[in-house]
C-alpha positions as CSV (number, residue, x, y, z in Angstrom):
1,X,85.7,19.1,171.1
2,X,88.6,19.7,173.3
3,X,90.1,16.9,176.4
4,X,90.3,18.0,179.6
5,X,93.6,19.5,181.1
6,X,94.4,16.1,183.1
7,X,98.2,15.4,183.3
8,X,98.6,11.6,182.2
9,X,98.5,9.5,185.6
10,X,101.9,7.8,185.0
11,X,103.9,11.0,185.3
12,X,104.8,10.7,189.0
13,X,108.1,12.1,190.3
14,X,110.6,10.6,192.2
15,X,110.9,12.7,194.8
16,X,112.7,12.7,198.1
17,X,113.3,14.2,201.0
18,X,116.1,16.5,199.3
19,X,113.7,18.1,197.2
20,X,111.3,18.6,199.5
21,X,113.8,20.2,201.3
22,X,114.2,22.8,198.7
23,X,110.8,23.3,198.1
24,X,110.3,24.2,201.8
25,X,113.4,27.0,201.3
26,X,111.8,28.5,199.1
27,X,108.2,28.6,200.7
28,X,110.2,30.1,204.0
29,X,112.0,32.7,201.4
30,X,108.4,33.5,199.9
31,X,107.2,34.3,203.1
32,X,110.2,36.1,205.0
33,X,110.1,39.0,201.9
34,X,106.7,39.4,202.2
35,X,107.1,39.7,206.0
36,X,110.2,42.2,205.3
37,X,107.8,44.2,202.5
38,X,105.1,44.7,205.2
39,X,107.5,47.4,207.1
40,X,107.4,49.7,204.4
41,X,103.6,49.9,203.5
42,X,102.2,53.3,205.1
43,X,100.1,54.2,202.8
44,X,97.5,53.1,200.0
45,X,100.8,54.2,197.0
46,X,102.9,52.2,199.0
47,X,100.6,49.0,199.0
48,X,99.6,49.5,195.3
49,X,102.4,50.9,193.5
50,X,105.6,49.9,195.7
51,X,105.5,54.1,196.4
52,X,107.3,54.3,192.9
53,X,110.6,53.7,194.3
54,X,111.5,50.6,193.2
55,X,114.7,50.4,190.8
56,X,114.8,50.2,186.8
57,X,116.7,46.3,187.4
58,X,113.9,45.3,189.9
59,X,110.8,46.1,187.8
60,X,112.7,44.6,184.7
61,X,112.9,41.6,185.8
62,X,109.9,41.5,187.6
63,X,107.7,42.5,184.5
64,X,109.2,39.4,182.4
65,X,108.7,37.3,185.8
66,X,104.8,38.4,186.0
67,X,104.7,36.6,182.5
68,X,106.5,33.6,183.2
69,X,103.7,31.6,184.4
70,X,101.1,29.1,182.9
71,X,101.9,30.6,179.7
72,X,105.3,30.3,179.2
73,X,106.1,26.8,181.7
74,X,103.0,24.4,180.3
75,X,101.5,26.8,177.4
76,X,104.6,27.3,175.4
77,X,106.1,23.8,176.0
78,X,102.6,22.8,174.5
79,X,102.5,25.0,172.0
80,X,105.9,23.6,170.8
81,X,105.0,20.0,171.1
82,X,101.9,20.9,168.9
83,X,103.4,23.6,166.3
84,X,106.8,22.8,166.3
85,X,109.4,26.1,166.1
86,X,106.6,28.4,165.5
87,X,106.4,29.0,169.1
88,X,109.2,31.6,168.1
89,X,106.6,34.3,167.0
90,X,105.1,34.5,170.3
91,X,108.3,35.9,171.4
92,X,110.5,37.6,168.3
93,X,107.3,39.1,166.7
94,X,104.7,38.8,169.7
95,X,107.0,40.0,172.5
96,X,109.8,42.0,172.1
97,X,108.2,44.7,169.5
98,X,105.3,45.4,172.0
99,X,107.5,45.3,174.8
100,X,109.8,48.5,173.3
101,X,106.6,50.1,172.1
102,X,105.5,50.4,175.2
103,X,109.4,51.6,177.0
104,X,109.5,53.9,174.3
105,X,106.0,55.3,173.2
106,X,103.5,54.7,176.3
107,X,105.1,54.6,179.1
108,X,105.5,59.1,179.3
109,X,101.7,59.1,178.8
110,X,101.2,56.2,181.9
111,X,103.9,57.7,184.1
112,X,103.7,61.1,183.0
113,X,100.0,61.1,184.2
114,X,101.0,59.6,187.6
115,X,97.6,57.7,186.9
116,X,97.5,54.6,189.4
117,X,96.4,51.6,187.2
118,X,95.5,51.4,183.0
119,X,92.2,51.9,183.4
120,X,92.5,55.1,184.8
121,X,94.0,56.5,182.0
122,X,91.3,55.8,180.1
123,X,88.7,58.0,182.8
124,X,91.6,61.0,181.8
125,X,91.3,60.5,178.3
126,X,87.7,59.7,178.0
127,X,84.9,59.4,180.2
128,X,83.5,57.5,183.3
129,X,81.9,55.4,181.3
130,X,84.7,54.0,179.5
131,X,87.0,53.6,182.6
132,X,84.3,52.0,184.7
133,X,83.6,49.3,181.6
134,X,87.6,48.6,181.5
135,X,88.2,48.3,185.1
136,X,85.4,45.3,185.4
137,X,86.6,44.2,182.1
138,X,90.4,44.2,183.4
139,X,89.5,42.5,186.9
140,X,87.0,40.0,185.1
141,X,90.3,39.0,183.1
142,X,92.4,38.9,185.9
143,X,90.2,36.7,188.2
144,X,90.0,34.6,184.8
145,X,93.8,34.0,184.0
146,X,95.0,33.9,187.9
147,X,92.8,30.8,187.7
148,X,94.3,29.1,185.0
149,X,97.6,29.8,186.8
150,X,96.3,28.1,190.0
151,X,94.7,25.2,187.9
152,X,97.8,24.2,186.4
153,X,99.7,24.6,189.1
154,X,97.0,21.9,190.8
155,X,97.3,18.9,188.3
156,X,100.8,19.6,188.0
157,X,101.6,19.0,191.3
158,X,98.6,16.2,191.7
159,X,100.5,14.1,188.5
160,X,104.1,14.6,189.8
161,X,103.8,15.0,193.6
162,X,100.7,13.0,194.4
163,X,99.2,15.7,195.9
164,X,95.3,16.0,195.7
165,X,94.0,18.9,193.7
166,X,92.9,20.8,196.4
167,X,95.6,20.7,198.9
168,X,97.8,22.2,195.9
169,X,95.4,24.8,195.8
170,X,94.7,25.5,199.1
171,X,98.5,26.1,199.7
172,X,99.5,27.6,196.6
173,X,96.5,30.2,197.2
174,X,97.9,30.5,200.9
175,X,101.2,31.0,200.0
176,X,100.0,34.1,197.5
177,X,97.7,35.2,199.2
178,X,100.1,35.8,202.3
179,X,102.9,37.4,200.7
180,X,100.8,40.0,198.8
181,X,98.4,40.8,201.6
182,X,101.4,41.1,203.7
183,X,104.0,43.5,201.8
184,X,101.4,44.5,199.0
185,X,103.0,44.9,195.6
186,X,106.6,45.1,196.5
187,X,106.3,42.1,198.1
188,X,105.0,40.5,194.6
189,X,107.3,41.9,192.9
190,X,110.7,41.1,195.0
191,X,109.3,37.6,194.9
192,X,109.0,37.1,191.3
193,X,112.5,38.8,191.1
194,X,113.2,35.6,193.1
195,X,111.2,33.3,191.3
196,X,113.0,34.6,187.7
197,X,116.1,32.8,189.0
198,X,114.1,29.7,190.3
199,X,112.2,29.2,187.0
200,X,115.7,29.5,184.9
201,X,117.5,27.2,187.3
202,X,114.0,24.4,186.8
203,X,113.9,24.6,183.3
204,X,118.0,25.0,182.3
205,X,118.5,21.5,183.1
206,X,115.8,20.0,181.2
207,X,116.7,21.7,177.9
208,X,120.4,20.6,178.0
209,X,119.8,17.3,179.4
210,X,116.7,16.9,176.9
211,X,119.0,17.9,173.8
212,X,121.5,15.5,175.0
213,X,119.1,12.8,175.0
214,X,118.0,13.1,171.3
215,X,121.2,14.0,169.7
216,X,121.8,17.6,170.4
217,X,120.0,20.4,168.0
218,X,121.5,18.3,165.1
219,X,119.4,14.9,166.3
220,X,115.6,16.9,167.2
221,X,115.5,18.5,163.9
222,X,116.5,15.5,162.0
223,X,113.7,14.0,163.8
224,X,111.1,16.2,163.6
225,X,111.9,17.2,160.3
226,X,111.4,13.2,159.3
227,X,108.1,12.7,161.6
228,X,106.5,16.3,161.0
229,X,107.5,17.5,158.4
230,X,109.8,20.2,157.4
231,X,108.0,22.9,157.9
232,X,107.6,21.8,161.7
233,X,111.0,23.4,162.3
234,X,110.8,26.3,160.4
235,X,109.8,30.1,161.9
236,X,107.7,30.7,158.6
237,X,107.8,27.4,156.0
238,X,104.3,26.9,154.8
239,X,102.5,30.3,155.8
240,X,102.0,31.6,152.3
241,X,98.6,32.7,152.3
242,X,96.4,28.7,151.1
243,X,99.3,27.2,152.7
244,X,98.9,24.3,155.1
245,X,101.0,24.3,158.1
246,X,101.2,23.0,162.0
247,X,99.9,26.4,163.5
248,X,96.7,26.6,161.2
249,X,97.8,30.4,160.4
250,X,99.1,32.2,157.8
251,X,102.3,34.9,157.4
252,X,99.1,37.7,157.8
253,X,97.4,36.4,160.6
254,X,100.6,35.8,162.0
255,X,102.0,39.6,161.5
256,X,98.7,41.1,162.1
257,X,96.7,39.1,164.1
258,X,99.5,37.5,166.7
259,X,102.6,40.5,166.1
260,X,100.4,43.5,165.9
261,X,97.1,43.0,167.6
262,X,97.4,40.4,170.6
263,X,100.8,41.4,171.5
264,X,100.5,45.2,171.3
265,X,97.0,44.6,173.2
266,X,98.6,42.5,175.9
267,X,102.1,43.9,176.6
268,X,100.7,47.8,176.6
269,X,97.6,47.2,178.4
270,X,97.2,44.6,180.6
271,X,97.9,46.1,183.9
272,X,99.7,42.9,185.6
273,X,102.6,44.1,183.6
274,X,102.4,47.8,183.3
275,X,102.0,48.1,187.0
276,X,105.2,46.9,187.5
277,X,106.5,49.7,185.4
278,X,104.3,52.4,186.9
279,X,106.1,51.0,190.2
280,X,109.6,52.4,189.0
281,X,110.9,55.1,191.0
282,X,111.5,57.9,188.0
283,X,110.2,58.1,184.7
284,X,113.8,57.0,183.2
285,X,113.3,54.1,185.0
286,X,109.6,53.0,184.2
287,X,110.9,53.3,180.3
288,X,113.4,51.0,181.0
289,X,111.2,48.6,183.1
290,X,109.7,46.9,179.9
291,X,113.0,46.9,177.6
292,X,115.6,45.3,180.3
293,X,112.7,42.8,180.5
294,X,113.1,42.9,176.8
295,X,116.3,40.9,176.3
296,X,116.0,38.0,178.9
297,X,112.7,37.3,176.9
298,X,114.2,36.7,173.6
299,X,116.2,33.5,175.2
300,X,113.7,32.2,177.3
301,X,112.1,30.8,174.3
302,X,114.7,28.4,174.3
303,X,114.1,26.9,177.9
304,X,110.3,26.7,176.8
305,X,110.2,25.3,172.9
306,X,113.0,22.9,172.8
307,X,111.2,20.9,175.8
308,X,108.2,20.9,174.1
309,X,110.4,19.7,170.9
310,X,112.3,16.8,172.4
311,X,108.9,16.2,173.8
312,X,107.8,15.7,170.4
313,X,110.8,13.3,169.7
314,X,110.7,11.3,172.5
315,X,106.6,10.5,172.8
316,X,106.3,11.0,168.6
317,X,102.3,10.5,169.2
318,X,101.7,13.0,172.2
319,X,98.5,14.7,171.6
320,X,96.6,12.5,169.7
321,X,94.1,9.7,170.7
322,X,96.9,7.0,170.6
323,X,98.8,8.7,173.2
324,X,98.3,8.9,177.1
325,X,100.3,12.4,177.4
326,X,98.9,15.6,176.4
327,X,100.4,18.6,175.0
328,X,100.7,20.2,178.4
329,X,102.4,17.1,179.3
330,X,105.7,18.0,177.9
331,X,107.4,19.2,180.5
332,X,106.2,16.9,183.3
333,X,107.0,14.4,181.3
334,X,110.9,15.3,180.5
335,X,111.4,16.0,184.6
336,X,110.4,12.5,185.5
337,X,112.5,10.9,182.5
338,X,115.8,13.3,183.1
339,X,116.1,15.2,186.4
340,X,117.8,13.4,189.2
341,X,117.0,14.3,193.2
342,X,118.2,17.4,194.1
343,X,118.0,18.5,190.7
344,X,114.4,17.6,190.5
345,X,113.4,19.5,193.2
346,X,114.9,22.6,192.0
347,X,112.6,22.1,188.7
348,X,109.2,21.6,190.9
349,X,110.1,24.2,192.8
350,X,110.8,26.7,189.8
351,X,107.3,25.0,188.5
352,X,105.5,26.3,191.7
353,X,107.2,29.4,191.5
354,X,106.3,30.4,187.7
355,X,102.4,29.4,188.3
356,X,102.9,31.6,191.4
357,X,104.5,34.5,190.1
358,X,101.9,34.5,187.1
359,X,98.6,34.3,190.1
360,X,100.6,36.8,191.5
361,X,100.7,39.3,188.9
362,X,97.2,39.1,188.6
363,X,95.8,39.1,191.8
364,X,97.7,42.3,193.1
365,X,96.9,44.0,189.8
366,X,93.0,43.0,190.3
367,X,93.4,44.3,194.1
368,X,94.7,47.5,192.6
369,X,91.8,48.1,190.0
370,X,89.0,46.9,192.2
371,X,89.8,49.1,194.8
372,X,90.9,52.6,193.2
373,X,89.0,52.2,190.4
374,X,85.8,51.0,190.8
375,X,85.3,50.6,195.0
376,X,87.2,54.1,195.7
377,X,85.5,56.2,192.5
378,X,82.0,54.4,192.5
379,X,81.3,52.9,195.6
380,X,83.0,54.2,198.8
381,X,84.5,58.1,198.0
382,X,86.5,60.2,199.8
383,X,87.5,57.5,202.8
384,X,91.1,58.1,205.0
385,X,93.9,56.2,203.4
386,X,94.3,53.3,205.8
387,X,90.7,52.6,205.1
388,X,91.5,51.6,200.9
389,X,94.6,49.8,202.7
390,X,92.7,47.9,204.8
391,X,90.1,47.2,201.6
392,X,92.6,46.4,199.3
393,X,93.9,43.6,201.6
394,X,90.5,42.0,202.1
395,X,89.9,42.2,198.0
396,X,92.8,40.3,197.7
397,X,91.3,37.4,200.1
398,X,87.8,38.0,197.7
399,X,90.7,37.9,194.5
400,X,92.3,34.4,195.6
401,X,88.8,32.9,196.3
402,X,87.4,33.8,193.0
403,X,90.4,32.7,191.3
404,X,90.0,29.4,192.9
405,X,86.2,29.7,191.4
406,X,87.5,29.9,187.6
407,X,90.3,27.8,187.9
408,X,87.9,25.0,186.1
409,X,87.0,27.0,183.5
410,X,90.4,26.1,182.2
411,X,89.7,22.4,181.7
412,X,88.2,22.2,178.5
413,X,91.5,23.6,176.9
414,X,93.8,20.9,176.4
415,X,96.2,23.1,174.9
416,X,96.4,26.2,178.2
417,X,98.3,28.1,175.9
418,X,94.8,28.3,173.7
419,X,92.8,29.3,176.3
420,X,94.7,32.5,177.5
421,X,95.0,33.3,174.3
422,X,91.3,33.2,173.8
423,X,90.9,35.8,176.8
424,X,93.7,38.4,175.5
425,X,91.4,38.4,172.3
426,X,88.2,39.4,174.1
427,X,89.6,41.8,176.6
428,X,93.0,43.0,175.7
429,X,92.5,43.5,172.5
430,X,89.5,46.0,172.8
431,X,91.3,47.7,175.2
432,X,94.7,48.6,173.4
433,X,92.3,50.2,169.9
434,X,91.0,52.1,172.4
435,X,93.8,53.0,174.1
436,X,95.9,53.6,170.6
437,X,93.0,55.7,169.2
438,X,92.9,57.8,171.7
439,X,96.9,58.3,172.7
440,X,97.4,59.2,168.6
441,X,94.1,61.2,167.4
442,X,93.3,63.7,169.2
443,X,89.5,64.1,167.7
444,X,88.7,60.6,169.5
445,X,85.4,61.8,171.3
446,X,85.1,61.0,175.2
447,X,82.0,58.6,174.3
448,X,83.9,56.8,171.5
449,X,86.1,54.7,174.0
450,X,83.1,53.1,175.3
451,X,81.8,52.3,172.6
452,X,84.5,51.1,171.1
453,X,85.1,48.6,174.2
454,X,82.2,47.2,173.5
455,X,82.3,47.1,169.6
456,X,85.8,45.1,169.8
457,X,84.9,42.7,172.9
458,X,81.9,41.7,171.0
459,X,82.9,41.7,167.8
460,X,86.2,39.2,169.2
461,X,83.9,36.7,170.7
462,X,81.0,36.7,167.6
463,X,84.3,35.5,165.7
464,X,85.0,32.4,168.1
465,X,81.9,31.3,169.7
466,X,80.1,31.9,166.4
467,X,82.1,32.0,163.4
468,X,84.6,29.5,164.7
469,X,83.0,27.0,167.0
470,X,79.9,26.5,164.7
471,X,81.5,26.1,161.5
472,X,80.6,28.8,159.4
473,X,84.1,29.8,158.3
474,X,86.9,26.9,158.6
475,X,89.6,27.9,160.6
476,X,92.1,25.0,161.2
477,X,92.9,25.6,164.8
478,X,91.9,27.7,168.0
479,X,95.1,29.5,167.5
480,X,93.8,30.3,164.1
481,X,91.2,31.8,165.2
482,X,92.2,33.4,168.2
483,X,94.3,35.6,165.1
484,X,91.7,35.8,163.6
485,X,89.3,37.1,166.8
486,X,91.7,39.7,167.2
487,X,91.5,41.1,164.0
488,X,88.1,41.3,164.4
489,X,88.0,42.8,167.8
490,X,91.0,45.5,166.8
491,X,89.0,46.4,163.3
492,X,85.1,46.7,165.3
493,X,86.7,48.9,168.0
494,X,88.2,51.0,165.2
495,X,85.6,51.3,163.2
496,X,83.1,51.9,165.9
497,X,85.4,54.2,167.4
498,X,86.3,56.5,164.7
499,X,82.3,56.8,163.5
500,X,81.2,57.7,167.3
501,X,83.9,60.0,167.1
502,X,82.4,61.5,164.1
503,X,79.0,62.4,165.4
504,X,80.0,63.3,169.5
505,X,81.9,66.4,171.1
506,X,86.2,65.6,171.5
507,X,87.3,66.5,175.1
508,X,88.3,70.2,174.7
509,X,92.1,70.2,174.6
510,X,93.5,71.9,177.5
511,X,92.3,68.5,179.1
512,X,94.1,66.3,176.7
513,X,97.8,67.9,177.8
514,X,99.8,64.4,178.8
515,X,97.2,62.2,177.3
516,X,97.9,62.1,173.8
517,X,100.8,62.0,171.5
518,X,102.4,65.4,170.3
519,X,101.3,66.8,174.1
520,X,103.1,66.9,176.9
521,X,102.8,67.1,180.8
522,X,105.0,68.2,183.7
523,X,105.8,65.0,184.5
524,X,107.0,63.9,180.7
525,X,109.6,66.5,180.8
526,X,111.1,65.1,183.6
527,X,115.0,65.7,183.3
528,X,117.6,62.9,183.7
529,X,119.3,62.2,186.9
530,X,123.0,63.4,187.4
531,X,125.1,60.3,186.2
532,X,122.1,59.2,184.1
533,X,123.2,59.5,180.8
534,X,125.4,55.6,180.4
535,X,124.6,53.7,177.2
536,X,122.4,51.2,179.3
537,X,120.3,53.9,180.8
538,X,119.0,55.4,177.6
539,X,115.7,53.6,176.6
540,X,115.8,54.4,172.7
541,X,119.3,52.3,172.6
542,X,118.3,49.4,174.6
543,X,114.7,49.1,172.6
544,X,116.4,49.5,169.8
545,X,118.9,46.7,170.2
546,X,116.1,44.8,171.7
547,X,115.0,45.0,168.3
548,X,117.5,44.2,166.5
549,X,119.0,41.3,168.7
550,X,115.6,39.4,168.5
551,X,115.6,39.9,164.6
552,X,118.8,38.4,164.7
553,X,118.0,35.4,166.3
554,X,114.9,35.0,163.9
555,X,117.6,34.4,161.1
556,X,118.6,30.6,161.7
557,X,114.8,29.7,162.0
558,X,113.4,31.1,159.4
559,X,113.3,29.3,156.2
């Protein structure tokens, strides 16, 4: 049985009217771009895809911004406070291998197609069927994890600011819902270019001042190391397969279920990030969107676990019953004990602004889906431009609402981190074997994508609501099993896939030219622009020494 996601009551902030200040600068910012975005929306490619013009440095920094929400700011400081330096693998081995998998391999098939949204690839390399099952999948997920976003962002801001629940929600939600109906998705996007900086400038302060406070790097592992153990600040101490350890998983859950599966699934399939990619003005540039991302997320695990470890330190019972403060409590609770005024408000505001870039993300890339893939192909055909403009701002009214709806759902996770997870499993997961599958065998029949949806989705959630939660296998935590659900999902879909396959027609291949490895399409050959040929314009060399540079920084924590 899991506690509610309540911040403890005592965590009230000091603030002043010199934070407030700052807070109301940046709402004022928020709202001038996506007054300044609104002049350049003329059509429905415009108000979806920023009329792929947008620049290789702008959708890389907007793609790791679109991430730095929930997860990262409460979820990772959690995760930290709860597992210690594991939190490294959702970033070395969960992050950065996807990321330059998806620069490198997927992004020609995505762009190369000049398809609008993920799901749409799947209608090209399937059937209708299969595209119409992952768009309602996709924008049942995105309604789902744009309300844990606005949920944290509520008792955040009701524990630190005072602020009831639903004011923080009305206003948040007013605030997103403004900008994106506004300017569409450039105006997301520029602002979560914005909000990168703001988050960094929040949470820069409470790492160094935090380390200063326990003794520098030196003083928290002494610590932990005493209190937890000394696998607590290890990357992979105690994951031999029958090992016990903090994260409840082993070296092959890890590797499989966390590096290969969840990651691959989220990073190269979830729409809230490829769509910032697919909003790049060449194909040069939507490759790169995802690798220059790439290398500002292999530090920002820094600004998220070391919180969460001097957390640890400083309140050596949080998370247990003889504690007031929660995991997700971490961070709150570091901002009232370190941040002075001034500086303080620059941390609640870069709070606001990660749970708003991450609702963000979400809710234009739901907009997107809903209306050209399921209201423009099923419901309403064939309609004048302005009229899917006009639709897709009233679905993103519809998109806020509902996100307000499911924003609850998130309180019986007292870890949010856990929760998300749970949700990649079930529908990211499915979608990326189906999406691999099919980009890399060409025999994958049009009916085996369906089929394989559903055999992974199901299979993902037998695992936890089953397998897990009544008992019948022991797994020691939800992270555990949300590894484990993964595997699961990835192995049905395959299976399932590969034995439809077997006994259905393939899509003849002159249809298949773009869609699957070993292909190609006119828009894959695209040449490089004159001038384009600099070091840090060539994807392969900046994935690879994405690679490598995140390996690197593996070294000191692992053993």
């Amino acid at each position: 049985m899991h506690t509610p996601t309540y911040l403890a009551a005592e965590l009230r902030l000091p603030t002043n009217w010199l934070d407030y200040s700052i807070l109301g600068i940046y709402f004022v910012v928020v709202l001038g771009i996506g007054f300044a975005a609104r002049r350049s929306v003329k059509t429905s490619l415009d108000f979806f895809l920023s009329g792929r013009s947008l620049p290789a440095w702008v959708t890389g920094l907007a793609f790791v911004a679109a991430n730095l929400g929930a997860t990262e700011i409460l979820g990772m400081a959690a995760n930290s406070a709860q597992y210690g330096v594991y939190t490294t693998h959702w970033y070395w081995i969960g992050a950065i291998p996807a990321m330059v998998f998806l620069g490198l391999v997927m992004m020609p098939f995505y762009y190369g197609s000049k398809v609008r949204s993920v799901p749409e690839f799947l209608l090209l390399r399937f059937d209708r069927a299969s595209h119409l099952l992952s768009s309602i999948l996709f924008a049942v997920a995105a309604i789902l994890i744009a309300g844990v976003n606005l949920y944290a962002l509520a008792i955040v801001v009701e524990a630190l600011l005072g602020w009831p629940q639903w004011v923080a929600i009305v206003v948040a939600g007013f605030f997103v819902l403004a900008y994106i109906t506004l300017g569409g998705l450039s105006s997301a996007i520029y602002n979560e270019v914005l909000q990168f900086f703001v988050i960094l400038a929040g949470l820069i302060p409470i790492t160094i001042l935090g380390l200063k406070k326990v003794g520098g790097w030196d003083g928290l592992s002494d610590s932990l190391t005493q209190t937890r153990g000394g696998d607590f600040m290890t990357a992979w101490g105690g994951t031999g397969i029958g090992s016990d350890n903090p994260l409840g998983a082993n070296w092959l859950t890890i590797v499989l279920g966390l590096g290969f599966v969840l990651s691959f699934g989220y990073w190269t399939t979830n729409f809230a990030e490829v769509q910032r990619a697919l909003s790049a003005k060449n194909l040069s540039a939507a490759q790169r969107t995802p690798l220059i991302a790439a290398f500002p997320k292999i530090f920002i695990v820094f600004v998220v676990m070391i919180p969460g470890l001097v957390a640890a330190v400083l309140v050596p019972k949080i998370g247990t019953p003889g504690s007031d403060l929660q995991y997700n409590d971490a961070i709150p609770y570091l901002m009232q004990q370190l941040l002075p005024n001034g500086v303080l408000g620059i941390a609640v505001t870069g709070l606001l602004a990660a749970f708003m870039a991450g609702m963000a993300a979400n809710v234009s890339s739901f907009n997107t889906v809903f209306t050209t893939d399921i209201w423009a192909r099923y419901v309403v055909k064939d309609r004048e431009d302005d009229y899917y403009v006009r639709f897709g701002r009233l679905i993103t009214v519809i998109g806020v609402l509902a996100s307000i709806g499911t924003a609850f759902l998130a309180s019986s996770f007292s870890n949010i981190m856990s929760y998300l997870q749970t949700l990649f499993s079930f529908f990211n997961v499915p979608m990326f074997v189906v999406f691999i599958i099919g980009m890399f065998w060409k025999r994958a029949s049009m009916k085996s994508g369906f089929w394989g949806l559903i055999a992974g989705t199901t299979a993902a959630m037998v695992n936890y609501f089953v397998i897990y939660k009544q008992g019948i296998i022991d797994i020691p935590s939800d992270q555990g099993a949300n590894f484990v659900s993964a595997i699961a999902g990835f192995v049905a879909g395959a299976v399932v896939m590969v034995a439809v396959s077997l006994f259905t027609a393939p899509k003849p291949t002159a249809e298949l030219q773009g869609l699957v490895y070993g292909t190609t399409s006119p828009g894959m050959a695209e040449a490089p622009a004159e001038g384009d040929d600099a070091w840090y314009r060539k994807p392969a060399l900046l994935g690879w020494g994405a690679v490598v540079l995140a390996a690197a920084c593996y070294i000191p924590f692992s053993f």
